[in-house]
N, C-alpha and C positions, 0 to 999 in steps of 0.2 A: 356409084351409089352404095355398092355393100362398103367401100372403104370408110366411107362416109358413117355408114350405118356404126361399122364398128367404131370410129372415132367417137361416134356420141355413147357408143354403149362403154367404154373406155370412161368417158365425162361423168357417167349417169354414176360408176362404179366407187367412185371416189368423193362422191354426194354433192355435186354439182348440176346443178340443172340451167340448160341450154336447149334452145330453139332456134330453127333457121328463120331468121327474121329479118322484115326490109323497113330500114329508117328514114325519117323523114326529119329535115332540119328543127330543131325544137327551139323555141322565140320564148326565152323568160321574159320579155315584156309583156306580157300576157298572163303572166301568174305574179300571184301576190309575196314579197318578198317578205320572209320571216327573219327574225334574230337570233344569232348564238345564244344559248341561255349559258350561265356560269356553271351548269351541271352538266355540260357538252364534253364529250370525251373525243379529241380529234387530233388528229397524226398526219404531219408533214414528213414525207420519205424519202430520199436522194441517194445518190452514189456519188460522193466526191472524189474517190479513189484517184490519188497522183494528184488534186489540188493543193495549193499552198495553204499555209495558215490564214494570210488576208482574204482569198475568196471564199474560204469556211466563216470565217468570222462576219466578213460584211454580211453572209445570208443570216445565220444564225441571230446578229445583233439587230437586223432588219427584222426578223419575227421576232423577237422578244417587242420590240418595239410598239409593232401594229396588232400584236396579238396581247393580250390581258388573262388570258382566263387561264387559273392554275393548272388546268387538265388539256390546256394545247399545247403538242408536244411536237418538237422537231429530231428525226433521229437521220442521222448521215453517216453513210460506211465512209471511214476515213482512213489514211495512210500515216496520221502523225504520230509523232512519238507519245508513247504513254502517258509522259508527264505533261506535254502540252495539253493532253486531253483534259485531264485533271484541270489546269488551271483554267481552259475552256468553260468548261463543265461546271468549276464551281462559280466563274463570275456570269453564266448562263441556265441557273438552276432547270430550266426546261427545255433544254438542250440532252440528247444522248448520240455521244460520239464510238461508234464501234469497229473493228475492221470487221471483215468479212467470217473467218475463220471463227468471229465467236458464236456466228450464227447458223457455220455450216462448214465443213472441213473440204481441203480442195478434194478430198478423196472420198467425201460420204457422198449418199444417195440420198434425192429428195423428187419424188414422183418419177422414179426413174432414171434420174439426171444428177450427174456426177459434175460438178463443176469444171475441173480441169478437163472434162475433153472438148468444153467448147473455150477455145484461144482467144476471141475477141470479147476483151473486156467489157463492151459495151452490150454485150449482148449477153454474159455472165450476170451482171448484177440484177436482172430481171427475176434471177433464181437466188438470192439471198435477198432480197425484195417480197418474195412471196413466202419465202422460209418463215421469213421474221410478221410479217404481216398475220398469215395465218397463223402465228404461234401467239400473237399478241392479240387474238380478233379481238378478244373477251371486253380488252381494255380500251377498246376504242368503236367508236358511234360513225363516225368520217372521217375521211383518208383522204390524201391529195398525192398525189405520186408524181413526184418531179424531175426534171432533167436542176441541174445546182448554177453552172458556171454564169448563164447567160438568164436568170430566173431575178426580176426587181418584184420587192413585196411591198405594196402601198396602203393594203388594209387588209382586213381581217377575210382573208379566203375562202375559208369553212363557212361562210356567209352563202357565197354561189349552192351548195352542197343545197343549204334550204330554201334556193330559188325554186325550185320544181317538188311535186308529187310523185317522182318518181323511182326507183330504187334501184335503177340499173346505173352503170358507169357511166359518166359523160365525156365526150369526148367534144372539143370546142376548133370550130373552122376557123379556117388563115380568110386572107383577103383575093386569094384566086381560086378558081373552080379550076378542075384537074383539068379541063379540055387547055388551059390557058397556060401550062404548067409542065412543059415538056421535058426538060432536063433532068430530072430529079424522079417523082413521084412518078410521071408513067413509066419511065422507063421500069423501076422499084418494082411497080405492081405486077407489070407483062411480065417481066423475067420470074416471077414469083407464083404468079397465081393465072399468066395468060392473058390473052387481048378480049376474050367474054366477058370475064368479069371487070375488067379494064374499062368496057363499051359502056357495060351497065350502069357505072359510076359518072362517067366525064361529065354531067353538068352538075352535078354539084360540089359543094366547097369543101376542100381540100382538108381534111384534118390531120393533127399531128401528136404524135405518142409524147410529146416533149411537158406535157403537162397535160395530166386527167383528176379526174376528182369524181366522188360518192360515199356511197355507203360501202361501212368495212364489207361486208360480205360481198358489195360489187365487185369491190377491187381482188378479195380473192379470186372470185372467180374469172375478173379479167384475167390475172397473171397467172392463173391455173390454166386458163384458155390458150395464154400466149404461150408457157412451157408446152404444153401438147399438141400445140399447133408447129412450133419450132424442132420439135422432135422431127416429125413428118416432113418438114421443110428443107432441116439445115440450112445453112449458110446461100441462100438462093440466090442473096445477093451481097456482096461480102461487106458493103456499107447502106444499103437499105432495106437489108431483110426486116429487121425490127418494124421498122415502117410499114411496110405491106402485112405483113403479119398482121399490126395493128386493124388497118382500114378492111381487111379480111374475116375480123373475127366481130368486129364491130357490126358489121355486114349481114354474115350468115352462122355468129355461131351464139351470141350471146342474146339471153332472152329478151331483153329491156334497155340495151344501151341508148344513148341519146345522142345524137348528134346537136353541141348545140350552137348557137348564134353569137357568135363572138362580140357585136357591135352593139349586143343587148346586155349582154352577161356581163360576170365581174372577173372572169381570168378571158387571156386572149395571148394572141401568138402576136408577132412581129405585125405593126400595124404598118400603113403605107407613110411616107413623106407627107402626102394632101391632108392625112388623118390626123396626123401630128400635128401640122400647122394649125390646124380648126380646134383641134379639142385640145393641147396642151394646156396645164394647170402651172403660172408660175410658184405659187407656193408651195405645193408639193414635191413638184418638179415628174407628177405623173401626168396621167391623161382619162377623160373621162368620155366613158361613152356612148349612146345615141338616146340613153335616156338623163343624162345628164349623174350620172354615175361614175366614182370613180372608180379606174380598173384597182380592183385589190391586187392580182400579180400581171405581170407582161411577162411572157418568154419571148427569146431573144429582143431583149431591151439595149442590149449593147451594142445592135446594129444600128442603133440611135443615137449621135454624142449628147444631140438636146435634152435624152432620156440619161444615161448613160454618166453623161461627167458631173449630175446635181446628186444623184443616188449613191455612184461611187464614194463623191465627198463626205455623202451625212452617216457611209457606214463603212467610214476609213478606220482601220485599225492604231493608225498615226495618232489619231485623235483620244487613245489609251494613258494612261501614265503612265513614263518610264520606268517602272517599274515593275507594271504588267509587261512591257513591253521586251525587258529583259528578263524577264521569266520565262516568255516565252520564245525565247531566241533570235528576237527582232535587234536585239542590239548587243 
């Protein structure tokens, strides 16, 4: 308990406020769904770092697409060369491509955290994620923080954000509840946080860090949550730390997070096979769902060819002019 006590007096010190608190699954079909207004200021966030220029582009080309409003904005820590960014950038006016280093040096400190001493990439970009987020709150209303490679965008996202009255981060359930789900996620948790808190979880459904959304200030304090939590942790598990982290802090550290209802909502994880056959959309080539909705993003869409090979077609970089295309090193 005093470890505890200090953790939050650590939280409290740095102007974040958190509560130990217990969630209960939240069902947006039960609130009234509001619209993006053209005065909405809202930020799509990723780490592409080590992706090619076509799966930057197809995401990129995909939100400019489903998204309209001059103040939705997409920013991706990338590895490409300077000039490709440039030509990215200018045929993607709200697009910003950045590597890491311009947001945070591998040798500076930010809440105590020096990048280079933690090695797994994956677990670094959470700290130029919040670098940049918290430096930029001002300019932005909602955030959606994403995982890039395996992420299809079918409409306007920041939609979900004004499903609810709520202000805390949402976090959105898969299709199995943890008791069903042994491989992966229990194992994650036990080695991380123990079999009590493990126990307390198992019937409900399973959520995943690979895509959350709210209000800016949520999101800081998620990712403030999740650096001070990871301090404490380290590396607990060398490929699902991040994960437990997540379902950890969602749990008992963040005041207002939401658990929500994927089957109601407008983003959602990897649906099943049966879900797909019933709710596929051949014109879109997404899928809608249980209010007859269509998903605005699916994470992990690619474990889907019927999801997968119509989305990759409509945001093929192939489909460029050769001359874009030779600009930027496709030919």
């Amino acid at each position: 308990m005093r470890t505890r006590a200090i953790y939050i007096a650590i939280l409290a010190s740095i102007g974040l406020c958190y509560i130990f608190n217990k969630n209960s699954t939240y069902d947006i079909s039960s609130s009234k769904m509001e619209h993006t207004t053209p005065q909405s200021r809202d930020l799509f966030i990723g780490f592409a770092m080590g992706y090619g220029i076509s799966e930057i582009y197809r995401l990129i080309h995909a939100f400019h697409k489903v998204t309209t409003g001059a103040n939705q904005h997409i920013v991706l820590f990338v590895s490409l060369q300077k000039k490709t960014k440039e030509i990215l950038i200018e045929r993607f006016p709200r697009a910003k491509l950045l590597s890491p280093d311009e947001v945070l040096g591998l040798k500076s400190e930010y809440i105590g955290i020096i990048p280079s001493h933690w090695e797994n990439l994956a677990f670094r970009r959470y700290i130029y994620q919040a670098k940049y987020i918290h430096d930029h709150q001002n300019e932005y209303d909602k955030v959606i923080l994403s995982d890039i490679r395996d992420v299809a965008l079918y409409g306007d996202p920041f939609e979900q954000i004004n499903a609810t009255n709520f202000s805390g981060v949402q976090a959105f359930t898969e299709i199995q509840r943890y008791r069903e789900e042994k491989v992966y996620n229990q194992r994650w948790i036990k080695q991380c946080y123990g079999n009590e808190f493990l126990e307390s979880i198992m019937d409900e459904y399973i959520t995943c860090c690979g895509t959350i959304a709210g209000r800016t200030e949520a999101l800081v304090n998620y990712l403030h949550a999740f650096l001070l939590e990871f301090k404490l942790k380290g590396t607990c598990h060398i490929h699902g730390a991040d994960t437990a982290i997540h379902v950890w802090i969602i749990h008992n550290i963040l005041l207002d997070s939401q658990i929500v209802y994927s089957e109601s909502a407008l983003i959602r994880h990897c649906p099943s096979d049966e879900q797909l056959k019933e709710k596929f959309d051949k014109v879109t080539g997404g899928m809608y769902n249980d209010n007859g909705q269509l998903f605005a993003i699916i994470h992990q869409y690619d474990r889907h060819p019927t999801l997968s090979e119509p989305y990759n077609r409509r945001h093929d970089i192939s489909q460029e002019t050769e001359e874009f295309k030779v600009s930027v090193g496709l030919r």
